[in-house]
C-alpha positions as CSV (number, residue, x, y, z in Angstrom):
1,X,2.4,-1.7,-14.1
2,X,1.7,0.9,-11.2
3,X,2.1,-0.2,-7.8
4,X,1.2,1.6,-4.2
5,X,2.6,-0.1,-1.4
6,X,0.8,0.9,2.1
7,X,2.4,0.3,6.2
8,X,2.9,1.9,9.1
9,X,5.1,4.7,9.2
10,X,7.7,2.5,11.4
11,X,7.5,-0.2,8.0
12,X,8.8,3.1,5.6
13,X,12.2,0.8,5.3
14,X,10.9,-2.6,4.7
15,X,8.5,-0.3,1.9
16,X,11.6,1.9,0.7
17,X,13.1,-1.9,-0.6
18,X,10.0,-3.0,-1.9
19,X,9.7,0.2,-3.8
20,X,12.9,-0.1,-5.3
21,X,12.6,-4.0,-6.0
22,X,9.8,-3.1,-7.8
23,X,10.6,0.0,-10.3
24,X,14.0,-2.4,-10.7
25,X,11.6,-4.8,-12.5
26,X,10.1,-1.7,-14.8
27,X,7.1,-1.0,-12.4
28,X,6.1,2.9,-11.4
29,X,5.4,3.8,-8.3
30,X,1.8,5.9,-8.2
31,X,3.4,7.5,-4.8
32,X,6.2,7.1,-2.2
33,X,5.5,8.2,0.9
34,X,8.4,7.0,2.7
35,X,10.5,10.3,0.8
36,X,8.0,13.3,1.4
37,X,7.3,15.1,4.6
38,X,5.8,13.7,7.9
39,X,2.6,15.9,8.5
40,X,2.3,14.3,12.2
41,X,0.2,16.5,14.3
42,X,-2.3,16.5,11.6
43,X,-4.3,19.7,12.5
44,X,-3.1,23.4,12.6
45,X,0.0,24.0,11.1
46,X,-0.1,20.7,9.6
47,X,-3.8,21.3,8.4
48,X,-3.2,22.1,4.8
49,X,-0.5,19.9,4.1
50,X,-2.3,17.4,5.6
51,X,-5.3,17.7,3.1
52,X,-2.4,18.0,0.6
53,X,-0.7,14.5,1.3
54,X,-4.3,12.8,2.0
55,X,-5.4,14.2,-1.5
56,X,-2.2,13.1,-2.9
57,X,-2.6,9.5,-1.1
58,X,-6.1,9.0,-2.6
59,X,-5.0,9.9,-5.8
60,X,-1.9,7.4,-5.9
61,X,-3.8,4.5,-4.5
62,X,-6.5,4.6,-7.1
63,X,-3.9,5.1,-9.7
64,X,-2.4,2.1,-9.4
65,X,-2.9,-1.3,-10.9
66,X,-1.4,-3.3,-7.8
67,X,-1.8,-2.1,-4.2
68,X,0.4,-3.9,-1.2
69,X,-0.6,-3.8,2.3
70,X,1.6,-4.6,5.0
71,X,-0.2,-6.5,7.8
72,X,1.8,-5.5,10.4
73,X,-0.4,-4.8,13.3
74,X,-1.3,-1.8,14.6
75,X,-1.3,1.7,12.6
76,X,-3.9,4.3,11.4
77,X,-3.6,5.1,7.7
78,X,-2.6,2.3,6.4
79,X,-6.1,0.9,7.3
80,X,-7.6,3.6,5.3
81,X,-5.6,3.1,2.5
82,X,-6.5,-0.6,2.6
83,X,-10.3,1.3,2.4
84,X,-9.9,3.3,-0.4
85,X,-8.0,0.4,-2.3
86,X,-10.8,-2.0,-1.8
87,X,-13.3,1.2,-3.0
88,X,-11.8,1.5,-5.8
89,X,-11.3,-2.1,-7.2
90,X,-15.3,-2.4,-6.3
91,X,-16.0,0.8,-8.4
92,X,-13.5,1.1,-11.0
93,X,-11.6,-3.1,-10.8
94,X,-8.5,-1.9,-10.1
95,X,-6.4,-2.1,-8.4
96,X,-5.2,-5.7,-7.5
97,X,-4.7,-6.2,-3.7
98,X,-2.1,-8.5,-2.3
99,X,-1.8,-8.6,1.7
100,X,1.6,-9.3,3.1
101,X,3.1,-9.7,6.3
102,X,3.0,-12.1,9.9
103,X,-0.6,-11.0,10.5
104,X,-2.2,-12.3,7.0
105,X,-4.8,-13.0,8.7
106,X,-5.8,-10.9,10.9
107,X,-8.7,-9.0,9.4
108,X,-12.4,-9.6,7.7
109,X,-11.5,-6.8,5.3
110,X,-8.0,-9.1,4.0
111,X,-10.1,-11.9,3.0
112,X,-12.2,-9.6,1.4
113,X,-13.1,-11.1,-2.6
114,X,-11.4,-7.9,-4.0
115,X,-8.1,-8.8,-1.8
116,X,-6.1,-11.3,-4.9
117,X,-3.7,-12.6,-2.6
118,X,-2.6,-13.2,1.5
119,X,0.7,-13.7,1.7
120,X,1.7,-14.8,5.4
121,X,5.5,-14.3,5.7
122,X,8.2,-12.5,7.4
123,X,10.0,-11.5,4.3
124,X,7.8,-9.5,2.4
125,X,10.5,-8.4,-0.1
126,X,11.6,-11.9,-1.0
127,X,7.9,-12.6,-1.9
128,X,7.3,-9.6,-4.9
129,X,8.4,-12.0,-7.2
130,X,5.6,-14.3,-6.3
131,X,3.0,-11.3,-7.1
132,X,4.9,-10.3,-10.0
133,X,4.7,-13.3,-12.2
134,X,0.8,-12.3,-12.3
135,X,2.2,-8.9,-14.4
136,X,4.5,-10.4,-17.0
């Protein structure tokens, strides 16, 4: 199974473990954004790595068969992953979408009827296994 996980930047930690959790279990990440450059400052120099890493971001999230969103609040582009994710299980059925995190709850867009599962918890490494047994 191919998996995306999306936060905030501030998250890339909590997201590095999760990663790892998951390719432990035989799972490929489509992307892992907490190991590639930081294009902040998103114009002028940054411009064409920016459209790179977007392209790039697009690309992975569609790719993959499970997509995680952290609900930690605040954040920018996480919010559009979450977008692109719920675009593409419309258009295409994939991929699944679990929300995770304290703040569950805190959106119209996570009880969305593509969004499989809300997960409110403070652990949100603790709970993959929960998501996984829906991949064995």
């Amino acid at each position: 199974m191919k998996f995306y996980v999306s936060a905030k930047w501030h998250l890339k930690d909590h997201v590095s473990a999760m990663n790892e959790y998951l390719r432990s279990q035989g799972h490929e990440s489509t992307a892992d954004w907490t190991v590639r450059a930081y294009a902040r400052g998103y114009g002028g120099e940054n411009a064409q790595m920016s459209d790179e890493l977007s392209e790039e971001e697009i690309h992975a999230i569609l790719e993959s068969d499970l997509f995680i969103h952290l609900s930690d609040m605040g954040g920018k582009g996480k919010y559009i992953d979450l977008g692109i994710a719920l675009a593409g299980h419309k258009l295409q059925g994939k991929p699944d979408i679990y929300i995770l995190g304290k703040d569950a709850n805190e959106s119209q867009f996570y009880f969305n009827r593509s969004v499989k599962g809300r997960i409110q918890t403070e652990d949100v490494v603790e709970c993959l296994d929960e998501i996984l047994k829906n991949y064995s």
